[in-house]
C-alpha positions as CSV (number, residue, x, y, z in Angstrom):
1,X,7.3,13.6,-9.4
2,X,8.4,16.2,-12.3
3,X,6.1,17.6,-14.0
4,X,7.6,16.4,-17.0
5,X,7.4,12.9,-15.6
6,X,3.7,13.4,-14.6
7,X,2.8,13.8,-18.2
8,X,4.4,10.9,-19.8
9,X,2.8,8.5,-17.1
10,X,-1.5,8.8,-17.3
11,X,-3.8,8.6,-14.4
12,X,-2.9,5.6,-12.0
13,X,-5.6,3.0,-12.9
14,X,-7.0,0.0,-10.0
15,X,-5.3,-3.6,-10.7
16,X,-6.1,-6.3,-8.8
17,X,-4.5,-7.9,-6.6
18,X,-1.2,-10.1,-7.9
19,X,-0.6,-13.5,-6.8
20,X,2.3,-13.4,-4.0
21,X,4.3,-16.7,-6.5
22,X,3.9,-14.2,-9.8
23,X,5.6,-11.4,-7.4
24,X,8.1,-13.3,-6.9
25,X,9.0,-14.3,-10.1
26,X,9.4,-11.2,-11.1
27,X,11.7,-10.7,-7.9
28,X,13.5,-13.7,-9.4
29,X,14.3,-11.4,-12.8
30,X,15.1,-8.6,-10.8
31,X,17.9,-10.4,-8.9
32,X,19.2,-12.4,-11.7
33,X,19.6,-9.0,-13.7
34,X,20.4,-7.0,-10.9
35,X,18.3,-4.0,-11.8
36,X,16.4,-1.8,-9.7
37,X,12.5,-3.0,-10.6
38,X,10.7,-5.6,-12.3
39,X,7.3,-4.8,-13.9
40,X,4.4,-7.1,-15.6
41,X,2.2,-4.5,-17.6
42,X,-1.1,-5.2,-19.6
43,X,-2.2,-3.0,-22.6
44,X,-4.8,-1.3,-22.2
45,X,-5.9,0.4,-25.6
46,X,-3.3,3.3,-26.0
47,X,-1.5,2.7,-22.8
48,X,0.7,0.4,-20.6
49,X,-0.7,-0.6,-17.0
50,X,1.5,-1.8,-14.6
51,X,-0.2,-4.7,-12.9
52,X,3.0,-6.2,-11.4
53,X,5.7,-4.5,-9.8
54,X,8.7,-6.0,-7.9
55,X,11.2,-3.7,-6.7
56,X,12.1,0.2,-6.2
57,X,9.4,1.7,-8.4
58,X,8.9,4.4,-6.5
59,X,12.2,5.9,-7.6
60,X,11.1,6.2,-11.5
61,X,7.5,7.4,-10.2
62,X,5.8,3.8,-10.7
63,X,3.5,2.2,-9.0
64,X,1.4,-0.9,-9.0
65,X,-1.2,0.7,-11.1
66,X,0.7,3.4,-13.2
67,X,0.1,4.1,-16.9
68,X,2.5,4.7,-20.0
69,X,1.1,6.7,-23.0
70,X,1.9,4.8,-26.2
71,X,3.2,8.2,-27.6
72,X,5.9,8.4,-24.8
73,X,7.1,5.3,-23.6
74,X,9.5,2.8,-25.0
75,X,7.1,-0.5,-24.9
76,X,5.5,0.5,-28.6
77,X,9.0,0.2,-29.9
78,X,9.9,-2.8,-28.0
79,X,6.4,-4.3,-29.0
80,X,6.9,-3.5,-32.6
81,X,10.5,-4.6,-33.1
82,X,12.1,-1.2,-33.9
83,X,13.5,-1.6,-30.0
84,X,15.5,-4.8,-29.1
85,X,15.1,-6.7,-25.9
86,X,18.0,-5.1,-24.4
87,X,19.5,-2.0,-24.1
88,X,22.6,-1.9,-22.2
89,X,22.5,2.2,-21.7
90,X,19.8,4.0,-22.9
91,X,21.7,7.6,-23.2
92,X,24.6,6.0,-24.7
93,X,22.6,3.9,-27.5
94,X,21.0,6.7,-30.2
95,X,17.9,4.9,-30.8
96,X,17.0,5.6,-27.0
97,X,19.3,8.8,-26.1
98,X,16.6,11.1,-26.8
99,X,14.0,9.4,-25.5
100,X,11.8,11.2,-23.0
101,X,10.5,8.6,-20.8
102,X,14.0,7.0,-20.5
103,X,15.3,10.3,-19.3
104,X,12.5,11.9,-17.0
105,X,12.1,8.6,-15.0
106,X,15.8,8.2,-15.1
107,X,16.1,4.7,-17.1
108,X,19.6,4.1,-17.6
109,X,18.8,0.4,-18.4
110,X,16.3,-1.9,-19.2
111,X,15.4,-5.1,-20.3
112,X,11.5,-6.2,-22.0
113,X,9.9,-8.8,-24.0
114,X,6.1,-9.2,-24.9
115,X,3.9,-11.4,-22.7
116,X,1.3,-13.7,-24.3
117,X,-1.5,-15.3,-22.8
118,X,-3.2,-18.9,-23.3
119,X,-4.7,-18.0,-26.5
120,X,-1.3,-16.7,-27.9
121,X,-3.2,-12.9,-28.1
122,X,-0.3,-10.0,-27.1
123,X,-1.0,-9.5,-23.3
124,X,1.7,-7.1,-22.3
125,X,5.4,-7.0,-21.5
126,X,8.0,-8.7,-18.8
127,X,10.5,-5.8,-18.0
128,X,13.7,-5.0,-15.9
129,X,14.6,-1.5,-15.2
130,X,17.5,0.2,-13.8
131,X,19.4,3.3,-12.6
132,X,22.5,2.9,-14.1
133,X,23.9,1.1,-17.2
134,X,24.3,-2.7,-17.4
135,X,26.4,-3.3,-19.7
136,X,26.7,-6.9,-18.6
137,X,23.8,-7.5,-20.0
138,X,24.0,-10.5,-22.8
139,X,21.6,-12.3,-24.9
140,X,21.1,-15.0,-23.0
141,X,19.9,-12.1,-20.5
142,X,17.5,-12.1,-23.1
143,X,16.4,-15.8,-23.1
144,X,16.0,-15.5,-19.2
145,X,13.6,-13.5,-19.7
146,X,11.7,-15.3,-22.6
147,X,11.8,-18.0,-20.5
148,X,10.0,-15.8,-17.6
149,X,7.6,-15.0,-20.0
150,X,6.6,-18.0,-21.2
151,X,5.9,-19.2,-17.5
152,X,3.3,-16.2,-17.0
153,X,1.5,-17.2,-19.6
154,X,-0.7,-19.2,-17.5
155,X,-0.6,-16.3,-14.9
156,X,-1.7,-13.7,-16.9
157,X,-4.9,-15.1,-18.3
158,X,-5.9,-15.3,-14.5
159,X,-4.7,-11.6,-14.2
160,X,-6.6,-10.4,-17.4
161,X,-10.0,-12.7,-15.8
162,X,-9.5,-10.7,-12.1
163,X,-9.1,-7.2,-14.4
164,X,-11.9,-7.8,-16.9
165,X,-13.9,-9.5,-13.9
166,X,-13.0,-6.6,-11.3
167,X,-13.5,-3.6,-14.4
168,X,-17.3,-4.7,-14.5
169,X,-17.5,-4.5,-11.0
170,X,-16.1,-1.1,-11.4
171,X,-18.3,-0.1,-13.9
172,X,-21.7,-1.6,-12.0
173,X,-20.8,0.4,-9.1
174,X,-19.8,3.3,-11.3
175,X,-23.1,3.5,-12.8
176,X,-25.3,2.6,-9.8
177,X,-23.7,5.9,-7.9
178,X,-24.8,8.0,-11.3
179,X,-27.7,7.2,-11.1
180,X,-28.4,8.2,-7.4
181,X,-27.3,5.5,-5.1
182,X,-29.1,2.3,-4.3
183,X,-32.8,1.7,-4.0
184,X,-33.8,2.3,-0.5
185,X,-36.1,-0.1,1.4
186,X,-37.4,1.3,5.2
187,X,-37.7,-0.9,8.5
188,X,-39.8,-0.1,11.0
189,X,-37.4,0.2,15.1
190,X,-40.0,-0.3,17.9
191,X,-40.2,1.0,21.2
192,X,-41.0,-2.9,23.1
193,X,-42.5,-1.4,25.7
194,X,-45.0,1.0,24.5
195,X,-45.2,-0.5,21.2
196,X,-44.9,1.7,18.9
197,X,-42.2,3.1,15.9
198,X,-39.7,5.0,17.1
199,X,-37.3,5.3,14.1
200,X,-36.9,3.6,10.5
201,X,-33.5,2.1,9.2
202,X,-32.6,3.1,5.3
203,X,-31.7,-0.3,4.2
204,X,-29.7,-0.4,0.4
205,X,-31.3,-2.4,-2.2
206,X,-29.5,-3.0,-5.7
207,X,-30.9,-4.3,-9.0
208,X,-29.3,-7.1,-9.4
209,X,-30.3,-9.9,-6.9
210,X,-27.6,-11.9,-7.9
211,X,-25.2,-9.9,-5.7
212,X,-26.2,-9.6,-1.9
213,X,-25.8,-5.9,-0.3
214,X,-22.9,-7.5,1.6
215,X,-21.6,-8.7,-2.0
216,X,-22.1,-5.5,-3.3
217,X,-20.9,-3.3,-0.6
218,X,-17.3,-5.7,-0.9
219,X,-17.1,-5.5,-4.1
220,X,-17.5,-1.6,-4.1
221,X,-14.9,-2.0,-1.6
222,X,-12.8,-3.9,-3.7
223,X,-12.1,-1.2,-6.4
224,X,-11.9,1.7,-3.9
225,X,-15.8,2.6,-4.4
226,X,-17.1,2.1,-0.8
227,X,-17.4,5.8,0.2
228,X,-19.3,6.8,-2.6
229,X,-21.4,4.0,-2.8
230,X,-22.5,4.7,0.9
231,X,-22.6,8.3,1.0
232,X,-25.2,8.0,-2.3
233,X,-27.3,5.8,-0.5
234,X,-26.9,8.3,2.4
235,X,-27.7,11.2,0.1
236,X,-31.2,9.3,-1.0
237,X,-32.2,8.4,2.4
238,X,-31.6,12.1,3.6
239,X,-34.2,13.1,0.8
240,X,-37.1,11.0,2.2
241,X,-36.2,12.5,5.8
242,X,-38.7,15.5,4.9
243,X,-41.5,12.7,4.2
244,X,-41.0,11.1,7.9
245,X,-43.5,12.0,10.5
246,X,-41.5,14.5,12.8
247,X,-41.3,12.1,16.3
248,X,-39.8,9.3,13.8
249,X,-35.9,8.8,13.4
250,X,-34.3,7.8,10.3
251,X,-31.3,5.5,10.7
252,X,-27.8,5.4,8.2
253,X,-25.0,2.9,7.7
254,X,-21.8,3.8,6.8
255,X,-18.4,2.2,7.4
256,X,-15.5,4.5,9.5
257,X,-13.2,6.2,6.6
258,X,-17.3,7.3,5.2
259,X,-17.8,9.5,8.4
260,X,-14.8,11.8,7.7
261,X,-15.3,11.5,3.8
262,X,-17.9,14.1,3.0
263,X,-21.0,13.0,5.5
264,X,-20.7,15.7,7.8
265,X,-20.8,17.9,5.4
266,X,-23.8,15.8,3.9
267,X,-26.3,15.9,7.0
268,X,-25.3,20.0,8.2
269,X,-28.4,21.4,7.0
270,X,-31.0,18.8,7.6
271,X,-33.1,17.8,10.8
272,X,-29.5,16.3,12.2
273,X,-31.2,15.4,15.6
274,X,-33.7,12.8,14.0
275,X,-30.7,10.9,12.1
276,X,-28.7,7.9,13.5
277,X,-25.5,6.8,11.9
278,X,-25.1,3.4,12.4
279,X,-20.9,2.6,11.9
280,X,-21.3,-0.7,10.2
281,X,-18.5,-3.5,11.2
282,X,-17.1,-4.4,7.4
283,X,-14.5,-1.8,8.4
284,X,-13.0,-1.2,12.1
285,X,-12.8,2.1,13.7
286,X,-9.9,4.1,12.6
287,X,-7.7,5.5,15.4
288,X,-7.1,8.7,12.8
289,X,-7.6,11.8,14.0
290,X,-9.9,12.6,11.6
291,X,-12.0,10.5,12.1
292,X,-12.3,11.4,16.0
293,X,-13.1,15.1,14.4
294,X,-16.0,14.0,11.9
295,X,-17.5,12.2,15.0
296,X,-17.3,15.2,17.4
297,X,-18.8,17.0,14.5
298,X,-21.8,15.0,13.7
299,X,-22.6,14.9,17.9
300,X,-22.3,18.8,17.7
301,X,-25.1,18.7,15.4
302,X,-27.1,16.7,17.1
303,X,-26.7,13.6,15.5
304,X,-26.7,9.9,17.5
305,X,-24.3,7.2,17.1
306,X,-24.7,3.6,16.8
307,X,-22.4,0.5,17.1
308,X,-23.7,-1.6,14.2
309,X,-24.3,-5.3,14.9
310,X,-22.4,-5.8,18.0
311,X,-21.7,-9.2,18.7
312,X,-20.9,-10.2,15.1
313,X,-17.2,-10.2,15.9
314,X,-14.6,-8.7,18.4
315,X,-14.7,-5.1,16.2
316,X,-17.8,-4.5,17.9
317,X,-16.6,-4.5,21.5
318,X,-14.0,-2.7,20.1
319,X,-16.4,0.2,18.7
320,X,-18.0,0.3,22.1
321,X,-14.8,1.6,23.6
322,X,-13.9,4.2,20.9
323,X,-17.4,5.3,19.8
324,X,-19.3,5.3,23.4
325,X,-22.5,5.2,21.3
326,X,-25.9,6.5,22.3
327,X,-27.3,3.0,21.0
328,X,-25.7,-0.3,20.7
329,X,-27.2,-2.7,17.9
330,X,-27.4,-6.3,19.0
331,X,-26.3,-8.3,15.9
332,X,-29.4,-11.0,14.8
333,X,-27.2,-13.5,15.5
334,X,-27.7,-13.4,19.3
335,X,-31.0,-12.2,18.8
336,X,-31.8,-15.2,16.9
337,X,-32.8,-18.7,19.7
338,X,-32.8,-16.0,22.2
339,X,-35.5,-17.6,24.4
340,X,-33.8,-21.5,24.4
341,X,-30.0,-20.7,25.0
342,X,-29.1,-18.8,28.2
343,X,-25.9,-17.9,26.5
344,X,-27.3,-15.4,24.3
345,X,-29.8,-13.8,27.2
346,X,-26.2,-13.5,29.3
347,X,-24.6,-11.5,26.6
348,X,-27.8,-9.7,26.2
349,X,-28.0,-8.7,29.5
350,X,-24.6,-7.9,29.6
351,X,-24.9,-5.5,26.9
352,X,-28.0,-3.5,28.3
353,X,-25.6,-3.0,31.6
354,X,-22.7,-1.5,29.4
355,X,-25.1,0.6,27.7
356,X,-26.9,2.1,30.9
357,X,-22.8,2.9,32.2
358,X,-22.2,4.6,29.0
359,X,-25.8,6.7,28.9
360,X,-27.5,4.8,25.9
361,X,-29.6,2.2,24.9
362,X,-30.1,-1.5,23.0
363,X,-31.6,-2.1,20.0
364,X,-32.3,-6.0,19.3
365,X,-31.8,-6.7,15.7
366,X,-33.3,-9.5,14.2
367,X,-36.8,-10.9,16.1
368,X,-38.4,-13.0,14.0
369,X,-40.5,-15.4,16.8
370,X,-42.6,-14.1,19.7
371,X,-40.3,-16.2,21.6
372,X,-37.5,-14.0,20.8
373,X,-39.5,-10.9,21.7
374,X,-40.5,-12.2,24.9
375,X,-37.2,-12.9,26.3
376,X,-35.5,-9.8,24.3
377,X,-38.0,-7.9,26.8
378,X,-37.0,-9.7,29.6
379,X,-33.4,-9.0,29.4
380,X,-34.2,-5.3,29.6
381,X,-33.5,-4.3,26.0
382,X,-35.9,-1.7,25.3
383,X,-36.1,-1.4,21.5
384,X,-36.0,-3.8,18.6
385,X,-36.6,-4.3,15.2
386,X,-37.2,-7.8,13.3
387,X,-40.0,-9.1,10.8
388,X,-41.8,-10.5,13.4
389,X,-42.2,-6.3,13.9
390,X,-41.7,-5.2,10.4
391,X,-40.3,-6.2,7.4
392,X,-38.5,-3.6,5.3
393,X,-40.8,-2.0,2.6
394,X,-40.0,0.6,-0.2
395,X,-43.0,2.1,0.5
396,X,-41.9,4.4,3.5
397,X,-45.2,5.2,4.4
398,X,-46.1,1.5,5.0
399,X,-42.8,1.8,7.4
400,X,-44.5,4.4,9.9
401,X,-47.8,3.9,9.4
402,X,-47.8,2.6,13.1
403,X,-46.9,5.0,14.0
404,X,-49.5,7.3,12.4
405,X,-47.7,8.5,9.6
């Protein structure tokens, strides 16, 4: 991009997600105008965003997600009349011939008309643009695209729902990470055979109960929060490592793009060999090579790996080949009717084997019945943690006071 063009176009803002039929429609304008790219755009105070796009953006430096300034674009002018519908060659009509935006992103032609939605309040504007003149185009061009218009209607009172919907998230998330991360709540990991706390796990814990940390952890993801979300709870968790008795571990969750996103840099300094990241399975192991770095990294300094809840899903197996983890997590949900389905104790068994060929160790998640514990024993895992054991507390004392903290 010019740097002329980078400052008539403001910071790229996050859409959600179009539906694949309004895509299409405006693949539909495209090809019955025969320009380069289609666009459905919202206003946004002072600016145009592109929620929309069909077509070669790229080439005029637009992107699902790009912003007009008011002050440079064309859309004000459309919106308020002074522009019409069509114009057939920008640079050879003088109302557009000296405009900036039609000349830095290379607009040779274009086509717009303003978008309503279901309570006939301005939306946006339906637009064609092009790299050459049309001048083909007619008025009942225009109509066409009326006509388009009028059919989003419906379509773009769902759009401005998912944006108003996914810019609270945004802003929940936002505001949680300014204000240092998640609550933290401790859980107690035991040592079955000799009964006693070996480590605690930093669990997150949000305000609003209304959202689950799964819920909240997805919907950081879904407006490109995750990594910060994670590494503030990771940056409150390393704070209360100081208060943990010196023999006890602190465990960490973080998803794969988190490891090579600022976390190594995060835990160089502290008591790396007590820490255990655990790679949580909402996100598979990259094959990047940064990623493979960050992880030789955080072993260099001591710290252990986990495979979070193995058995969940086939990304866990799949994180046992890449990761070769000093400890493999047993999801709950083998864990849980352990002791009356030889299914599970299989599986169970199986997974202390792979972990004794790759030099680590099991950790049952999940025992909430002496029955479980029993058998988890039995199958040789040699740690675990469950409420039968512990149940998390925010009180981190009350986590490792077994263990004489």
């Amino acid at each position: 991009m010019t740097v002329r063009a980078a400052t008539l176009l403001g910071p790229t803002a996050e859409v959600p997600t179009p539906s694949p039929a309004v895509v299409e429609l405006l693949g539909v304008l495209r090809r019955h105008l025969d320009m380069d790219a289609a666009w459905l755009g919202r206003i946004e105070g002072d600016v145009l965003v592109v929620q929309v796009l069909n077509g070669d953006g790229g080439s005029f430096h637009i992107t699902q997600g790009s912003t007009v300034r008011r002050q440079t674009g064309l859309y004000a002018e459309v919106l308020s009349g002074r522009l019409p519908a069509l114009i057939p060659d920008t640079l050879a009509d003088p109302r557009t011939a000296n405009s900036p935006v039609a000349r830095e992103l290379d607009i040779r032609s274009y086509a717009a008309v303003p978008v309503m939605d279901g309570d006939d309040a301005l939306y946006g504007l339906l637009g064609c643009i092009a790299h050459r003149p049309h001048h083909e185009l007619r008025e009942r061009d225009a109509r066409f695209l009326q006509m388009l218009a009028e059919i989003l209607r419906d379509s773009v009172t769902d759009l401005q729902r998912m944006w108003q919907a996914r810019s609270q998230v945004w802003l929940d998330v936002s505001r949680l990470i300014d204000q240092g991360g998640p609550a933290l709540a401790f859980q107690p990991v035991f040592d079955l055979e000799q009964a006693r706390i070996i480590g605690v796990e930093a669990l997150s814990r949000f305000p609003d109960a209304s959202r689950s940390t799964t819920q909240w952890f997805a919907a950081a993801g879904a407006v490109g929060l995750t990594v910060e979300l994670e590494l503030a709870a990771v940056r409150r968790a390393l704070g209360a490592l100081p208060q943990i008795p010196a023999r006890i571990g602190l465990a960490v969750n973080v998803c794969a793009t988190t490891l090579s996103a600022g976390l190594v840099e995060m835990v160089t300094g502290t008591d790396a060999e007590r820490l255990l990241v655990e790679i949580t399975e909402h996100e598979r192991i990259a094959d990047a090579p940064e990623v493979t770095r960050a992880l030789d990294r955080l072993r260099r300094l001591g710290v252990r790996l986990a495979a979070d809840d193995v058995g969940a899903g086939y990304a866990g197996l799949e994180q046992l080949v890449r990761l070769r983890p000093e400890i493999i997590k047993m999801d709950c949900s083998l864990t849980q009717g352990i002791d009356v389905d030889p299914a599970r104790r299989a599986v169970a068994t199986g997974l202390v084997h792979v972990a004794e060929e790759i030099g680590g160790a099991v950790i049952a998640e999940g025992i909430e019945t002496t029955g479980e514990l029993r058998t988890t024993r039995e199958t040789g895992i040699r740690y675990g943690q469950g409420f039968l054991l512990g149940s998390p507390t925010p009180v981190l004392r009350d986590a490792c006071v077994a263990a004489g903290g």
